[in-house]
C-alpha positions in Angstrom: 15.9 233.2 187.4 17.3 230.5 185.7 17.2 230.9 181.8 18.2 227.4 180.3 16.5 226.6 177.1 14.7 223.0 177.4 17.0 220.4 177.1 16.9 216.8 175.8 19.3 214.3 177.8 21.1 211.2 176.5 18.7 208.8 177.9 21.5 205.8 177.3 23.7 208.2 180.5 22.3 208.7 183.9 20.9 212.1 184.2 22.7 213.7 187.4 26.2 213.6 185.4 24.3 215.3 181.8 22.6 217.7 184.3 25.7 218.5 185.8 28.4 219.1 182.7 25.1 221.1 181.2 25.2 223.3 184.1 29.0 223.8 184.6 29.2 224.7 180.9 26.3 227.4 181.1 27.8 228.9 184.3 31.7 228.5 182.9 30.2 230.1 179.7 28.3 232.7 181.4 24.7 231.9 180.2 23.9 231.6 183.7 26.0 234.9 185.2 27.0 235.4 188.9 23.6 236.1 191.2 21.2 234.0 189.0 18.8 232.3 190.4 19.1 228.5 190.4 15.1 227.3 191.2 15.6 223.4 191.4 12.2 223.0 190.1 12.3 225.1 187.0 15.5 223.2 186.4 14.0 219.6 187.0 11.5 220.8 184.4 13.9 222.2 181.8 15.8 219.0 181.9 12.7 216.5 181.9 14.2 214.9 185.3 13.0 214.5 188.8 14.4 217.0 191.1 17.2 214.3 192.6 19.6 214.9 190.0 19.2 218.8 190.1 20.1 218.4 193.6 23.3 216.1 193.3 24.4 218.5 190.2 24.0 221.6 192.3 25.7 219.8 195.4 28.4 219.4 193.3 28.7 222.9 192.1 28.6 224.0 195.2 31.4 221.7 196.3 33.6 223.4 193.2 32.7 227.0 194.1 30.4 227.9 191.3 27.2 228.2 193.5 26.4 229.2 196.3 23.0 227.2 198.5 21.4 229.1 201.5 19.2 226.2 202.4 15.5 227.1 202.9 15.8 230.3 200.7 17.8 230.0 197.3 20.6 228.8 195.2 22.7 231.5 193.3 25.7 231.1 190.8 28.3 232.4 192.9 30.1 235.6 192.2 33.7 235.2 190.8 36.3 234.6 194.2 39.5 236.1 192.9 41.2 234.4 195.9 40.4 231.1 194.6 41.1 232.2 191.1 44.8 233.1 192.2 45.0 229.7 193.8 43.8 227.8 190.9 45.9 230.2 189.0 48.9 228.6 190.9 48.2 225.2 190.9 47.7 225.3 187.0 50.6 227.2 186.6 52.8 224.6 188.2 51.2 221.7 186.9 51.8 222.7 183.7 54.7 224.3 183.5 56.5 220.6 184.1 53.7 219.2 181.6 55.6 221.0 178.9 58.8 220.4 180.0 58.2 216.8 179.7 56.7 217.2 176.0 59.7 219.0 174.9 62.1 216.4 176.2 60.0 214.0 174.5 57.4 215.1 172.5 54.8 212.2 171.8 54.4 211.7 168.3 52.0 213.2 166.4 51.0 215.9 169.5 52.9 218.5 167.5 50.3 219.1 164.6 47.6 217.9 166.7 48.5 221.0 168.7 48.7 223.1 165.3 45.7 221.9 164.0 44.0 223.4 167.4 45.4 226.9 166.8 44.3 226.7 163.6 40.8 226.0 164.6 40.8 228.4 167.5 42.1 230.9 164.6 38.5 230.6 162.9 36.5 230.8 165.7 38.4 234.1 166.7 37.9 235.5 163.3 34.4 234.6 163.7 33.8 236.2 167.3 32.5 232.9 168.3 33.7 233.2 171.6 32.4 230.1 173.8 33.4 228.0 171.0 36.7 229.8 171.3 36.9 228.9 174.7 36.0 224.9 174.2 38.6 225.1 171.5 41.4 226.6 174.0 40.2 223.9 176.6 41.0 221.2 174.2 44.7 222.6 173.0 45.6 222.1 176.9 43.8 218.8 177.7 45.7 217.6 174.4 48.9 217.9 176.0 47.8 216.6 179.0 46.8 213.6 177.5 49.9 213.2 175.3 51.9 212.6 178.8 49.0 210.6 180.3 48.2 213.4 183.0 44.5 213.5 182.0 43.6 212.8 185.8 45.2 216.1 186.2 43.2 217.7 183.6 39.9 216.8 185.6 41.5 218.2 188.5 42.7 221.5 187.3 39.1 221.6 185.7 37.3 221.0 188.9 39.3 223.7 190.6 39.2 227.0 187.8 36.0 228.1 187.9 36.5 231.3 189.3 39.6 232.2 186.9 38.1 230.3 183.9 35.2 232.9 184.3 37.5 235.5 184.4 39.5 234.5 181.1 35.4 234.3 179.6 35.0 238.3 180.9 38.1 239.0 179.7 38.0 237.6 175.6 35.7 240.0 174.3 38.6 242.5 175.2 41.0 243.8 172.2 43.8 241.7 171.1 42.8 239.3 174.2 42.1 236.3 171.5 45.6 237.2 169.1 47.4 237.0 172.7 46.0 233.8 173.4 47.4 232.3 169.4 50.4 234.0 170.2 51.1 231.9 173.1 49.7 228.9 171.9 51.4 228.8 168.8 54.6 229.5 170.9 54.3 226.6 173.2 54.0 224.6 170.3 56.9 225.7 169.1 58.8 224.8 172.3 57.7 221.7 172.1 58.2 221.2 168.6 61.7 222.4 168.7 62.5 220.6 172.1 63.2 223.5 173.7 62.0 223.1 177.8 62.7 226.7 178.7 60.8 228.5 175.8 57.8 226.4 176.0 57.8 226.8 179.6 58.3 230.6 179.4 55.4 230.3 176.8 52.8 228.9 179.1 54.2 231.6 182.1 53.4 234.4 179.9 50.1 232.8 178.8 48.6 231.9 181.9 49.8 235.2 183.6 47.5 237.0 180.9 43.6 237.3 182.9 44.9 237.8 186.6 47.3 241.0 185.7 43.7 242.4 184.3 41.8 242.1 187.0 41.5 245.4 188.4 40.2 246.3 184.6 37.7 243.6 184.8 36.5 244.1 188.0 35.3 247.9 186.7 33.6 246.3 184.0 31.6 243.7 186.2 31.5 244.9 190.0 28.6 242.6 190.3 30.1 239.9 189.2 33.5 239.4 191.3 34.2 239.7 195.0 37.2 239.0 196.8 36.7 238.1 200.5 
């Protein structure tokens, strides 16, 4: 069952949104992991709502592949679908490998030690195995340059479309050197932009994004209840 602590909403925002970004972190976090059970009640409880915005969060969820509804018998959090992993895997991959091209060529001003500043932080948490923090922090390096070239549409979009391979990057972290890979390859897109260098920086994010999918098969034996590829 569902395992949420009781949470207190922003009652200046409308519920469904809070209810939905709560429940999209805890399953992109893996508090909630693949197969738990997602009661709407228990939910509507834990949130102090009605049960309409647990319903229009959970319709959304299940429109971006993180649950899965089997109407008159249960809501699960859907198991990890390395084919749509791959294919949000591609379309990431392309998006930004021109996002960093353009930054090089022109890299906005101050986006350089906004970036640095990131790594740094992301640094700490690593040091501190605080590994969902670790996560928000890498989230926020990549939304900063896609912001700095006024793509943040795109941002939503990639977003909406990674569960499955952001899950995978979660399962993955713990694993060793998984974090110092990830500062490596930060710190060297940076430095492509920085220097102006297209190629490098774009090399940078290849090498970087490439890093969960060539371990699948390893984390697959780790959590065979957790992925599936249909």
């Amino acid at each position: 069952m569902n395992a949420l602590p009781k949470i207190r909403l922003d009652r200046q925002r409308l519920a469904a949104p809070q209810v939905l970004e709560r429940l999209r972190e805890a399953i992109l976090d893996l508090e909630l992991v693949p197969g738990t059970v997602l009661a709407r009640q228990a939910l509507a409880e834990q949130f102090g709502v009605s049960q309409t915005p647990v319903r229009e969060a959970l319709l959304r969820l299940s429109e971006e592949g993180l649950v899965d509804v089997f109407p008159q018998h249960a809501t699960l959090v859907s198991r990890i679908d390395l084919t749509a992993a791959r294919q949000a895997h591609f379309l990431r991959r392309a998006i930004e490998l021109e996002l960093v091209r353009e930054l090089a060529e022109q890299p906005p001003a101050g986006l350089v030690a906004a970036l640095e500043r990131q790594v740094a932080l992301q640094q700490a948490l690593a040091e501190a195995q605080q590994y969902n923090e670790f996560v928000a922090a890498d989230r926020a390096f990549h939304r900063l340059m896609y912001a700095a070239a006024g793509m943040e549409p795109l941002w939503d979009l990639v977003g909406r479309s990674s569960g499955h391979v952001d899950r995978l990057r979660r399962l993955h972290l713990p694993t060793a050197g998984k974090t110092a890979s990830i500062l490596r390859d930060h710190r060297a897109i940076t430095a492509g932009i920085a220097a102006g260098d297209a190629l490098a920086a774009q090399e940078a994010v290849r090498v970087h994004l490439s890093g969960t999918l060539s371990a699948v098969e390893e984390i697959r034996q780790h959590f065979p209840d957790y992925v599936v590829e249909p």
